[in-house]
N, C-alpha and C positions, 0 to 999 in steps of 0.2 A: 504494500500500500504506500502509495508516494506522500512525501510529509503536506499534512496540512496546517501552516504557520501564519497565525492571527496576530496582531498588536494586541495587549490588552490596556497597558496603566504604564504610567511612568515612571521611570525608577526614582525618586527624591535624591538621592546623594547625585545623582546626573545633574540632575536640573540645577542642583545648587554651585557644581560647576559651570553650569548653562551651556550644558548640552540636553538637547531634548532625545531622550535613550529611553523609546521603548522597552519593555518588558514583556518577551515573543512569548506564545505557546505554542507547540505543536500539538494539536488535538491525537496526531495518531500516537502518540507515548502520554501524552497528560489527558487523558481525555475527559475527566469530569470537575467542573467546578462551580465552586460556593459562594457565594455573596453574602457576609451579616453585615449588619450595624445598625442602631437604634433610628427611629424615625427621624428624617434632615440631615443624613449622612452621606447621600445622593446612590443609595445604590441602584433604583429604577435610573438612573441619569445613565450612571452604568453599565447596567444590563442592556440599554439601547443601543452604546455606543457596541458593546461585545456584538450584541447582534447583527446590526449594523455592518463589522467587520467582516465579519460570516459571509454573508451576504453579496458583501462586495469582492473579499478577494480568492471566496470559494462557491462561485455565482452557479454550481452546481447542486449545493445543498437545500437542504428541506429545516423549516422551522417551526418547530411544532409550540403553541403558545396559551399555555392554562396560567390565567389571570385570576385568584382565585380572589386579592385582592376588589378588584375590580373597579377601579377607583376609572380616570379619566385618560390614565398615560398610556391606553393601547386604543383606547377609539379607532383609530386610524383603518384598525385591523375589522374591524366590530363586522365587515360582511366575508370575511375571510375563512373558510372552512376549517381551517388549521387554528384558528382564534374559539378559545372557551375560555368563561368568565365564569366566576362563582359554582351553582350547583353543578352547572356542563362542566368545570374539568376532570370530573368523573367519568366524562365519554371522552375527553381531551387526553384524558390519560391511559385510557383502556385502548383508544384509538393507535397510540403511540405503543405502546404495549404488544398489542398484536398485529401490525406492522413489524416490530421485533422479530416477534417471533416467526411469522413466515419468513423473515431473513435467515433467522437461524435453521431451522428446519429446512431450509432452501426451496420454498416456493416462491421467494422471491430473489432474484440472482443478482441486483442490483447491490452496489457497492461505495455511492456516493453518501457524502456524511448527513445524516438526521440529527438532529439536537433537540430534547424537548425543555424550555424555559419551563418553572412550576414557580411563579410569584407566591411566598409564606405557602409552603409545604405543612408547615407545624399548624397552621390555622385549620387549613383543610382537613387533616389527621384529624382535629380536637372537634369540628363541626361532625365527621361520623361515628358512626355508633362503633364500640370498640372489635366487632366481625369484620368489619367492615376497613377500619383503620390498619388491621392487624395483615389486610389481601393485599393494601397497598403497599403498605411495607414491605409484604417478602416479595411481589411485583417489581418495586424499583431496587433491591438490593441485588435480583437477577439482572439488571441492567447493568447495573453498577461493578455487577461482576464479570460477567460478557459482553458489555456493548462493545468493546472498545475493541475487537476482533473483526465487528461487522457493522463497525462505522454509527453505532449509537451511541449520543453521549445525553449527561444530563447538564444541565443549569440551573441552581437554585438559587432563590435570593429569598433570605428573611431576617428577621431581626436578631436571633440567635440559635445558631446551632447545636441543638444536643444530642446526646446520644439516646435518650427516648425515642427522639423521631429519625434519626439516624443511627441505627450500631455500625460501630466503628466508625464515624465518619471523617476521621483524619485519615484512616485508611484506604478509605473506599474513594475521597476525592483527592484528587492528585493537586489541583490548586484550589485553597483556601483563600478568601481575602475579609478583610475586618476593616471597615469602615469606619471613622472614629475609636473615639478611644475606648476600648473592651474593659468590661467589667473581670472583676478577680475571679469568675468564674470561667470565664472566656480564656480567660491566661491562662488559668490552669488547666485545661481541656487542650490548649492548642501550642500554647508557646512557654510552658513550664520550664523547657531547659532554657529559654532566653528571656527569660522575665528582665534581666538585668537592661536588656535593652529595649524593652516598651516601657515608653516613656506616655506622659499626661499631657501630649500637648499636638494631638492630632484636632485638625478642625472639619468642614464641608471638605467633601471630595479629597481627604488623604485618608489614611493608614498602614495598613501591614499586608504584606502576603506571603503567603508559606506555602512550596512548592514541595512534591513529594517528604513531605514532612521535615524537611531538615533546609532549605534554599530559603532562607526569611531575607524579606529587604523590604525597606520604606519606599511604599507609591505615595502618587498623585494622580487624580481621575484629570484626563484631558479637557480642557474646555472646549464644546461644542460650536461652530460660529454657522452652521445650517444644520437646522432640527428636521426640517423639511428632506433634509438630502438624507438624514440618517433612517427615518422611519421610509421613504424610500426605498433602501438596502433592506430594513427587516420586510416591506408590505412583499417585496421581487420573491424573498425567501421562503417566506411562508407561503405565497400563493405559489411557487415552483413549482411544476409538477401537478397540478389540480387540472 
């Protein structure tokens, strides 16, 4: 599988040389990643721009988008078959799910990257009944453990990460990012062996990210200067292929 490499955030100690140095991912070795941080930490700013990039410089891919939030920052998408808000990312996710799975079982031969965004995972988890909570969980932990073979990945974004709604989830996603500045429970879950270097003084659009558990460095989210050309990139992605 030929590498698929996205921009994500900026490196801080770059910038503060004033160089503007990206911080790449290859989805085909890192393929799942996390978004926390408390509400006004810009992670939907974020997730736009990731998607966005998808979009743009792997104009092959497919975007799959359970909003579960549901607020106003996916409008754009709202007649988009691959767009599910609230109770739908129930079929948003089961959709994506067995898509999967005929990849894996080979009814479907295709080989180009699928990515499913799940706006607050943990909300949706605590909105169903606990049969129901407990399908999804072992559903996305099969992802989590094979997508990345047959080109599924995941994208989460919520306000904190646990191992409740995630086991293992340091494990399971290869890039973490934190928003603002993480609570002592945060630190302890994700950056326990470098405490010494989170610091109290992250604001909008910086913090931390931790690449197969051990790569920690200080970003900063890029500034946007066309909103319109980004949601663009995601509307191309998700309708791909329909």
């Amino acid at each position: 599988m030929e590498k698929q490499i996205i921009p994500l955030v900026y490196d801080e100690d770059m910038l503060k040389l004033h160089h503007s140095i990206y911080v790449h991912c290859d989805m085909t070795s890192n393929p799942h990643l996390a978004i926390q941080g408390v509400t006004g930490t810009g992670k939907t700013y974020l997730v736009k721009q990731i998607l966005a990039r998808i979009g743009l410089y792997l104009p092959t891919s497919k975007i799959t988008v359970c909003d579960f939030k549901g607020d106003d920052s996916f409008i754009f998408l709202e007649d988009c078959d691959r767009y599910h808000r609230f109770v739908d990312c129930m079929n948003g996710f089961n959709e994506f799910y067995d898509s999967f799975i005929k990849r894996q079982t080979r009814m479907n031969t295709d080989r180009n990257l699928h990515i499913l965004l799940f706006d607050e995972w943990g909300s949706f988890l605590n909105y169903l009944d606990k049969k129901q909570a407990e399908e999804y969980r072992k559903k996305l932990s099969i992802i989590l453990m094979l997508g990345r073979s047959f080109n599924y990945h995941i994208l989460l974004a919520q306000q904190r990460l646990s191992a409740e709604d995630f086991p293992k989830v340091r494990d399971n996603f290869n890039n973490i990012i934190t928003l603002g500045n993480p609570s002592k429970e945060v630190i302890g879950m994700f950056y326990s062996d470098i405490r010494e270097q989170i610091q109290n003084d992250r604001g909008l659009g910086t913090g931390y990210m931790l690449t197969n558990g051990t790569d920690f460095r200080k970003i900063v989210v890029p500034t946007v200067t066309n909103m319109a050309k980004v949601e663009h990139y995601i509307k191309r992605a998700v309708e791909y292929g329909t």
